[in-house]
C-alpha positions in Angstrom: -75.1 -94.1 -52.7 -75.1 -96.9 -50.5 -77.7 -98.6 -49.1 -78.8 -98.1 -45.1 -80.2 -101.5 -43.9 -78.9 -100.3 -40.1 -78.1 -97.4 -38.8 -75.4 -98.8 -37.1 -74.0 -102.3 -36.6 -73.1 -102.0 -32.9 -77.5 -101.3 -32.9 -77.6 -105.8 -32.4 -75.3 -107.9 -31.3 -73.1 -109.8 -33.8 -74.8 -113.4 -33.3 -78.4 -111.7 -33.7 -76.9 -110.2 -37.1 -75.6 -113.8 -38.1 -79.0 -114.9 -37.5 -80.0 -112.4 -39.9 -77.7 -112.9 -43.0 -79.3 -112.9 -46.6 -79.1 -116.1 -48.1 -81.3 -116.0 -51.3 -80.3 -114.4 -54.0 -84.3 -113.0 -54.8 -83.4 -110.9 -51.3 -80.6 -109.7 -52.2 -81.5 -109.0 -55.9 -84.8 -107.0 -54.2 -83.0 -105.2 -51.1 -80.4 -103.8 -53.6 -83.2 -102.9 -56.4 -81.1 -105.3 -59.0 -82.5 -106.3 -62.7 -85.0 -109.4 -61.8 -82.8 -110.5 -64.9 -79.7 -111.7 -62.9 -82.2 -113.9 -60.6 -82.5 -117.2 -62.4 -78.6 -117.7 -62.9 -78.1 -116.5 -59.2 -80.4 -118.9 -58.1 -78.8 -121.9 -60.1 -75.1 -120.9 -59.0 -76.2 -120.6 -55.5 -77.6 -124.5 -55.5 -73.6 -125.5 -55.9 -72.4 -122.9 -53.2 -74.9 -121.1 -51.2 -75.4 -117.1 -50.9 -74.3 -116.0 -47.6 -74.0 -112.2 -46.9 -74.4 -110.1 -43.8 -76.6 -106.9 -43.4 -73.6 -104.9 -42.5 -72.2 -105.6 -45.5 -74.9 -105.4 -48.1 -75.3 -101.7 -46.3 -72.7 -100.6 -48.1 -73.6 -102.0 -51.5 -74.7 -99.3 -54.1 -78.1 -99.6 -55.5 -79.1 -100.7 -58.6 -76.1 -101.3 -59.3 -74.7 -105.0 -60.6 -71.1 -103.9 -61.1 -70.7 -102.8 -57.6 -67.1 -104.3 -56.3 -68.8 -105.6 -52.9 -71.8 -107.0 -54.8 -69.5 -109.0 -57.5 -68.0 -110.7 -54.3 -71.4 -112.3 -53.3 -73.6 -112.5 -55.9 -73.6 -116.0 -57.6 -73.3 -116.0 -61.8 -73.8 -118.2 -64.0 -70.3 -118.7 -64.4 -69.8 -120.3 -61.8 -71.4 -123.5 -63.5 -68.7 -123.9 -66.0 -64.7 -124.2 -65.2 -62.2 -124.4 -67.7 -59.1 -126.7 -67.7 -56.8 -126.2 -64.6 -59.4 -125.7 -62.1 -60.6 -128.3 -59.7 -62.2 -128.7 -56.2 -58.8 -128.7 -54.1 -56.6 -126.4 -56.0 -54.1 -125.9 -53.2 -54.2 -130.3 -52.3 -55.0 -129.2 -48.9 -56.1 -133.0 -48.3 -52.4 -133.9 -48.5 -51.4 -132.0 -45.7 -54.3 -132.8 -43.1 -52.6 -134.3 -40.4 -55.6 -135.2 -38.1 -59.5 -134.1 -38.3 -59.0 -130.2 -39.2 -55.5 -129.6 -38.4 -53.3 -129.1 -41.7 -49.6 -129.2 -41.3 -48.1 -127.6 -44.5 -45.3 -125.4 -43.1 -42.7 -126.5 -40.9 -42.8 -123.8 -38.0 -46.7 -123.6 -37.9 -49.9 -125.2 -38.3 -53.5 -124.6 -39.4 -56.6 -125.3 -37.4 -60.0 -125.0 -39.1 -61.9 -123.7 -36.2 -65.3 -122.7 -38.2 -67.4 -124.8 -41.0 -68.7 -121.6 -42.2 -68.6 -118.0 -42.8 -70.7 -114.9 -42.0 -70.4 -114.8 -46.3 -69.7 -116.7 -48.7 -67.3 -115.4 -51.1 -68.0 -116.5 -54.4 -64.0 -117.0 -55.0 -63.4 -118.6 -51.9 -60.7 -121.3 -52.3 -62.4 -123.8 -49.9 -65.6 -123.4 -51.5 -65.6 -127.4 -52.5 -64.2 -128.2 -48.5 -66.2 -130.8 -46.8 -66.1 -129.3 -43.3 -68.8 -131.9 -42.4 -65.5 -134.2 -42.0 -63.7 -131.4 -40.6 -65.7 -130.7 -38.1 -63.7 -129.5 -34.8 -65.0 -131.8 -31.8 -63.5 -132.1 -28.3 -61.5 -135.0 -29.4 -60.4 -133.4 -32.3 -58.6 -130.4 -30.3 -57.0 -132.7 -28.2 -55.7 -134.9 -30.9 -54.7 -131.1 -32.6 -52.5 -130.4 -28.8 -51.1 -133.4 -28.5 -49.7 -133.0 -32.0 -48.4 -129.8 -31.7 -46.5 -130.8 -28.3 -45.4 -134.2 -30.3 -44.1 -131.3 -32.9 -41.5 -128.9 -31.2 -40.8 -126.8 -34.3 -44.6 -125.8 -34.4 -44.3 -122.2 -32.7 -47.3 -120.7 -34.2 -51.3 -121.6 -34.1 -53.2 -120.0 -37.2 -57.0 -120.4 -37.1 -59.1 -120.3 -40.1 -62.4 -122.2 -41.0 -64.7 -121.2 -42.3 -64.3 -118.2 -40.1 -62.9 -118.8 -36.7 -64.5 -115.9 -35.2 -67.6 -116.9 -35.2 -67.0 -119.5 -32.6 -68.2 -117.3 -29.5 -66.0 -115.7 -26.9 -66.0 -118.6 -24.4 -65.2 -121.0 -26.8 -61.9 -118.6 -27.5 -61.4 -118.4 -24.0 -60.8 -122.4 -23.9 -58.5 -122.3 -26.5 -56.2 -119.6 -25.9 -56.2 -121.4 -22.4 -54.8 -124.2 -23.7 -52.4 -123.0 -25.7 -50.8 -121.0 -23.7 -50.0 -123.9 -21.9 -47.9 -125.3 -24.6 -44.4 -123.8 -24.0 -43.3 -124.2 -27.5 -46.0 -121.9 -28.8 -45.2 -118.0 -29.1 -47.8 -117.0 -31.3 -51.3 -117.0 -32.2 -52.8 -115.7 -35.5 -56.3 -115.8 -36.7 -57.7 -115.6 -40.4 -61.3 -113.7 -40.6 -62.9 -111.7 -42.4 -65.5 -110.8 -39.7 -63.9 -107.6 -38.8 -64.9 -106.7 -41.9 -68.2 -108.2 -42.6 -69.7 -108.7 -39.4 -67.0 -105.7 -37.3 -69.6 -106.5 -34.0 -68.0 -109.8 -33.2 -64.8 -107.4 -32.0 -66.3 -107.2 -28.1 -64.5 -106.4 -25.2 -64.1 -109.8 -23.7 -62.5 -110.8 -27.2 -59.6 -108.5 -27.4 -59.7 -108.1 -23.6 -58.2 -112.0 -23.5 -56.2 -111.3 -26.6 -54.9 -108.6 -24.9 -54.1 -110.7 -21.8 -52.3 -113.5 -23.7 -48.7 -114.2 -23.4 -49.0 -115.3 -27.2 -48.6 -112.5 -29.4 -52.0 -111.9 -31.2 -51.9 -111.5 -35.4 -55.4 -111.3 -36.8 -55.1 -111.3 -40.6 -58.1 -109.8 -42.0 -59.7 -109.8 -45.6 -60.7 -106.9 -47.5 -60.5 -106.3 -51.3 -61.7 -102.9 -51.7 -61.6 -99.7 -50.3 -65.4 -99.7 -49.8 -65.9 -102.4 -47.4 -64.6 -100.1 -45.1 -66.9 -98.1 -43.7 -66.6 -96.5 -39.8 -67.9 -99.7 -37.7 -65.2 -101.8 -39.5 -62.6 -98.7 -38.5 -63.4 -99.1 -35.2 -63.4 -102.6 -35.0 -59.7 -102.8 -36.3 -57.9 -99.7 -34.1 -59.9 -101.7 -31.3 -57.6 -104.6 -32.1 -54.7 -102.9 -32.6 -55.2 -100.7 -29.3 -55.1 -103.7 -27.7 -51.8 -104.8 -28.9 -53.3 -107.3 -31.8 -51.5 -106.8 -34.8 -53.7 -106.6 -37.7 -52.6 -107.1 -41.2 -54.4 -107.6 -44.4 -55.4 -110.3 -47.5 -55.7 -109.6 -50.4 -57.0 -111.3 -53.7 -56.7 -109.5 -57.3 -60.4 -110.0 -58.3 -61.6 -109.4 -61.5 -63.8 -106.5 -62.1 -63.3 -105.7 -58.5 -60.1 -104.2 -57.8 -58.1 -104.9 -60.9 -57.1 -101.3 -61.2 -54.3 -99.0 -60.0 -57.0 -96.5 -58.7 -58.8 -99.5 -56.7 -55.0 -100.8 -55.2 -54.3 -97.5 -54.3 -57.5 -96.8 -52.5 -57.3 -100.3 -50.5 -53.6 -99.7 -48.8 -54.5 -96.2 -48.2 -57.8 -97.0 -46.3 -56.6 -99.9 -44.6 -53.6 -98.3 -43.0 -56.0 -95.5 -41.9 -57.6 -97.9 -40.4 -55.4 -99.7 -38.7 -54.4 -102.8 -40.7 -51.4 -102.9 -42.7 -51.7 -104.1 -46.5 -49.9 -107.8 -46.4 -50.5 -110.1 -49.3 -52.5 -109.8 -52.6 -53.2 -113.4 -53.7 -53.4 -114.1 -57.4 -56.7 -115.8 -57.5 -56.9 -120.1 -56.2 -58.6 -121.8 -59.4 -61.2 -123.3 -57.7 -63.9 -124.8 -59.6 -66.7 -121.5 -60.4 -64.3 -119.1 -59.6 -62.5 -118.7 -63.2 -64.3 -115.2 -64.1 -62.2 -113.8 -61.3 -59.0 -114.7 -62.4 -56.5 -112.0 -63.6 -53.6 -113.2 -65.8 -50.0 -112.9 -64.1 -49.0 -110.6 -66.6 -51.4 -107.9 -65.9 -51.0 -108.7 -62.6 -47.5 -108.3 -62.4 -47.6 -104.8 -64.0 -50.6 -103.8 -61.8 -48.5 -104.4 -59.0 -45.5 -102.9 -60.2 -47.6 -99.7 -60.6 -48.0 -99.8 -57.5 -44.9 -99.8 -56.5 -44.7 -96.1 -57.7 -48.1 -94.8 -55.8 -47.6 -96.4 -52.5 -44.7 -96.0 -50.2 -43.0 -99.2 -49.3 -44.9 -100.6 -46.1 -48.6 -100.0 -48.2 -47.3 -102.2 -51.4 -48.6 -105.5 -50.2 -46.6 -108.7 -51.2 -48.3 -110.4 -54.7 -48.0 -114.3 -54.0 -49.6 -117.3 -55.1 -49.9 -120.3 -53.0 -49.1 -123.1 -55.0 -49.6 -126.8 -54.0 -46.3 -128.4 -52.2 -44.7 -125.0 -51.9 -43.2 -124.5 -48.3 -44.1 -120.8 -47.9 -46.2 -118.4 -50.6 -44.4 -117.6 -53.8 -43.8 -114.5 -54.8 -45.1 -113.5 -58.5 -42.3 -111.2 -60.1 
């Protein structure tokens, strides 16, 4: 059974709950009722990348329970301290593509702005665990230097946000920036990367998808959920408010291993996403990032997961499997 931390997430607003995130793993180990065993690993993993978890999303963790999918997302391992060959800090080169202070300009038609150095969790297989947002930072100057290079750019037509997570930046801030870019003539659409619809499904207010709502850019919000059990009825709601409010939602995907490596877990996801509102998009093969190597599925099995698949989901549920590879001009599809 999953755990009840709060009886409902809408119960605080969502910058009192990121005030209120786990971040040592002895919490997390004791609010879930975890072996004591797992703690000295998970606190030796968590010095190289921190632990980082909301509430909401711990509440619908099973107890005592160390293989539960959510858990296995979170919870650092002593893994994470060894990497084999092929992994490094920068798997996709993002470096090489950084244009000015957190603006990366990798495809031709659009371009990335990290709007966040953090996250309401820290995924243990996150691709930019090794980024140094400290030299990313977003400062006034920066955005400015960011418009004027989009308006010196005139193939640019789309704005994707990501961090970090660019939703926690607060509803003004997002007023600002929508403001601005909508005076850029070029631009016809805005998408933003999060995952706090999922984790954290209070920063959806009414003043945010009010102005999304209101934007001549037409709104994408790619979120990211791996497994059917994330989704619990606050992070329903929070995604058919977006899409009642003309935000097209899709979904992100990565194979994980041990998490939703499995026809039965696949299944489940697309099914529960499109009942939520969110369309299944991409399932990434796994970034080899330094610590994240336990994760990673082989393409092999990967390829015959998805072509399973292929034969329980109609057509619009079987989400794309891609890799992004360094250099590439778009994701690759894995056949």
């Amino acid at each position: 059974m999953a755990l009840s931390l709060i009886s409902s997430a809408t119960e605080y607003d969502w910058q009192s709950q990121l005030r209120d995130l786990i971040r040592s793993p002895k919490a997390l180990i004791d609010t879930l009722e975890l072996d004591p065993a797992l703690l000295p690993a998970a606190e030796a993993a968590s010095t190289l990348f921190p632990l980082r978890v909301t509430r909401a999303f711990v509440s619908r963790m099973r107890k005592n329970d160390p293989n539960d999918p959510l858990l296995k997302q979170v919870l650092p391992l002593g893994q994470e301290l060894h990497s084999p060959e092929g992994y490094s800090n920068d798997p996709l080169k993002e470096q090489d593509y950084t244009r000015s202070r957190a603006l990366i300009h990798k495809y031709h038609n659009r371009v990335l702005i990290l709007g966040a150095t953090s996250c309401a969790i820290n995924c243990r297989y996150c691709f930019r665990r090794e980024f140094d947002y400290a030299d990313n930072r977003l400062s006034a100057s920066d955005w400015q230097a960011a418009l004027d290079y989009i308006e010196a750019h005139p193939a640019i037509n789309e704005v994707i946000f990501s961090g970090g997570d660019p939703l926690l930046q607060n509803d003004a801030q997002w007023q600002k920036w929508i403001d601005a870019l909508e005076q850029k003539p070029q631009l016809t659409r805005l998408r933003i990367h999060t995952r706090l619809p999922v984790v954290l499904p209070a920063r959806v207010t009414d003043t945010l998808v009010t102005r999304l709502r209101a934007s001549r850019l037409n709104a994408v919000v790619v979120v990211h959920c791996n497994h059917a059990q994330e989704i619990d009825a606050e992070v329903e709601r929070a995604l058919m408010r977006l899409r009642s409010n003309g935000v097209t939602v899709l979904n992100q995907a990565v194979l994980l291993r041990g998490v939703n490596d499995t026809l039965v877990a696949q299944v489940a996801l697309s099914e529960r996403l499109f009942e939520a509102g969110a369309l299944p998009y991409y399932l990434h093969l796994l970034d080899r990032v330094n610590g994240a190597a336990h994760f990673d599925v082989p393409d092999a099995e990967a390829i015959a997961l998805h072509n399973a698949m292929r034969g329980h989901l109609s057509g619009y549920l079987l989400p794309r499997l891609v890799r992004e590879q360094a250099g590439d001009t778009g994701k690759t599809p894995v056949f």
